[in-house]
C-alpha positions as CSV (number, residue, x, y, z in Angstrom):
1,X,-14.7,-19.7,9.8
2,X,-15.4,-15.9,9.6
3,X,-12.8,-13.5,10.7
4,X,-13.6,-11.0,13.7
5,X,-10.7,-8.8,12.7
6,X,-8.1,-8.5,9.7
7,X,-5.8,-9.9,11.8
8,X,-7.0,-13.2,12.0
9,X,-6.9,-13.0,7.9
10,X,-4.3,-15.5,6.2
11,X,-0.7,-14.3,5.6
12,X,-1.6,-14.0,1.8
13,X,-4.0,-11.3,2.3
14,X,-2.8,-9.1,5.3
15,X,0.9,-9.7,3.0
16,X,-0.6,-8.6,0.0
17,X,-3.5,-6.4,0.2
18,X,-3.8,-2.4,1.7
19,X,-5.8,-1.9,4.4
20,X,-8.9,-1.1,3.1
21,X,-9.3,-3.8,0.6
22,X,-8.1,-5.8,3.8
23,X,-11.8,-4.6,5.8
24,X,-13.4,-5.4,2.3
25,X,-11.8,-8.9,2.2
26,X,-12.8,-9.5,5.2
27,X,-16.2,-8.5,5.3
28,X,-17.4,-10.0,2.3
29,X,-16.2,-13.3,3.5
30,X,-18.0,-13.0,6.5
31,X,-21.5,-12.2,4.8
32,X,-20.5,-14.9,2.0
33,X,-19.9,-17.4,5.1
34,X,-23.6,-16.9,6.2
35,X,-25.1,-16.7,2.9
36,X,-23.8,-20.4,1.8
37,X,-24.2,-22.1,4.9
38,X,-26.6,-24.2,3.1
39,X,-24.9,-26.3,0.5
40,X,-27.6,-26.1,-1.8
41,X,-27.0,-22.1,-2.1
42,X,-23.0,-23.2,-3.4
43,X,-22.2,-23.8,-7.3
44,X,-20.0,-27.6,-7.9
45,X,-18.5,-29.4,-4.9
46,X,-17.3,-26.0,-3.6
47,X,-16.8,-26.1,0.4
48,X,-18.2,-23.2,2.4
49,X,-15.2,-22.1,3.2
50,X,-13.5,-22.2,-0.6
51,X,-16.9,-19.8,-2.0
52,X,-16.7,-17.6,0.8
53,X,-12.8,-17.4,-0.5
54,X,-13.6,-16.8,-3.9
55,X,-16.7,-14.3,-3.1
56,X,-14.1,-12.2,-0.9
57,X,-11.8,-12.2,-3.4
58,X,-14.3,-11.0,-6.4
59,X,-15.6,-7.9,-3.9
60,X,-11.6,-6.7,-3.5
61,X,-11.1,-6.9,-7.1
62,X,-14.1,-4.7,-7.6
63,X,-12.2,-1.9,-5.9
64,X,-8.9,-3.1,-6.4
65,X,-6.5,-4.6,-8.6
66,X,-2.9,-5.6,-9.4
67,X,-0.3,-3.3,-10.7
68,X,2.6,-3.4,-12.9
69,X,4.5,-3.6,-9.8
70,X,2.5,-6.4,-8.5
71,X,0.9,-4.4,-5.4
72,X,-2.8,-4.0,-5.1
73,X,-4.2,-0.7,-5.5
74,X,-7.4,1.1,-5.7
75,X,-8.8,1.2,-9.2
């Protein structure tokens, strides 16, 4: 279900992830949401919700990524 604000995100990302790559987390999942509504548009058995997941995920990592430390930062 898309997210109106990064409140709503789960406790993984607003834990885990600054502020920013919170906005592009949740964006991305939002326009992913609407993109694969139709099954046919998905890749395996993937649910709608699980590629919106993983599309989110790929558009943070674009911008960010893990450190030594194991906080996100901006690459």
């Amino acid at each position: 279900m898309p997210y109106r604000s990064i409140s709503q995100l789960p406790d993984a990302v607003r834990d885990n992830l600054p502020k920013h790559a919170q906005e592009i987390y949740k964006e991305a999942f939002n326009h992913a949401w609407e993109e694969y509504a139709d099954e046919s548009k998905r890749r395996g058995d993937d649910s709608r919700d699980e590629t919106a997941r993983k599309v989110a995920w790929s558009a943070v990592k674009q911008g960010y990524a893990k450190g030594d430390d194991e906080r996100w930062h901006a690459k």
